[in-house]
N, C-alpha and C positions, 0 to 999 in steps of 0.2 A: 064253818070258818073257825069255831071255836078250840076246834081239836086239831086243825092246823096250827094253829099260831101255839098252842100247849106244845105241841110235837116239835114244831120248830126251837120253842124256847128252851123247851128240855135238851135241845141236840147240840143248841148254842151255849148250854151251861156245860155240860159234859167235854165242847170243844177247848172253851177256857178253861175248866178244869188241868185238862192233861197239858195243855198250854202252859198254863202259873207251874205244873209240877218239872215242865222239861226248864222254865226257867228260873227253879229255886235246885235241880238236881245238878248234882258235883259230877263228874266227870272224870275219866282219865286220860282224855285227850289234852294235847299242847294250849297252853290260855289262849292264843287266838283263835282256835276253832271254836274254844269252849264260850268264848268271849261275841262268837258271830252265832252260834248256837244262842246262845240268851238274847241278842237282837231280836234276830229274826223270831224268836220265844216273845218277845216285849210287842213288836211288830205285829202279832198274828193276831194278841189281847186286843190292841188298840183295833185293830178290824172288826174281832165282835163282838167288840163294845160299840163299836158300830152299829151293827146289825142287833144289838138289845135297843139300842134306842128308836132304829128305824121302824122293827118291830111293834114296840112298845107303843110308837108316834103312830101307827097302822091301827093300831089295837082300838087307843084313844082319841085317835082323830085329835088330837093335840099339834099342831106346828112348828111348838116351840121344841120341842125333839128333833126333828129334824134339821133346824138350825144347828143345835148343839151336835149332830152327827155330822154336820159339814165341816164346821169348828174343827171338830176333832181328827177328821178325814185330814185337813188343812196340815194339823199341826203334827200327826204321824208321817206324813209325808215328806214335810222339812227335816222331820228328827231322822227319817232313815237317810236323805239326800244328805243331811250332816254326818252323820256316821258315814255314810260309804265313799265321803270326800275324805274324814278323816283316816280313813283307810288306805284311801291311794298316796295320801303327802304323807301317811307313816307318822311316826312318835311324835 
């Protein structure tokens, strides 16, 4: 079980990684693609940052993880449903 969860957390660091670089990389596409590129970039973190906690809460038999990944599950959800409403009614 040990070299699972190493294996997993190593694959979840490596995903966030290339994640934060797609959402700090400049572009030469039009700002609103580049602008739904860094969402959907912002969006994919808050997921596994998820999945380090659920993980970590698996690891530690800790609960209070868990909570904090529902939280967070919660509050990524409303921020993309905000975004993609602010999208549809425009400026």
């Amino acid at each position: 079980m040990s070299f699972v969860n190493f294996a997993a957390f190593f694959l979840l660091t490596i995903a966030f990684l290339l994640a934060f670089l797609r959402l700090i990389k400049r572009s030469n596409q039009p700002h609103r693609i580049s602008t739904l590129d860094r969402v959907v970039a912002l969006d994919l973190m808050a997921t596994l940052s998820i999945g380090f906690m659920t993980l970590y809460a698996v690891e530690t038999q800790k609960t209070v993880f868990m909570d904090a990944a529902v939280i967070l599950a919660l509050i990524a959800f409303l921020g993309t449903v905000a975004f993609a409403r602010y999208l549809e009614k425009g400026n």
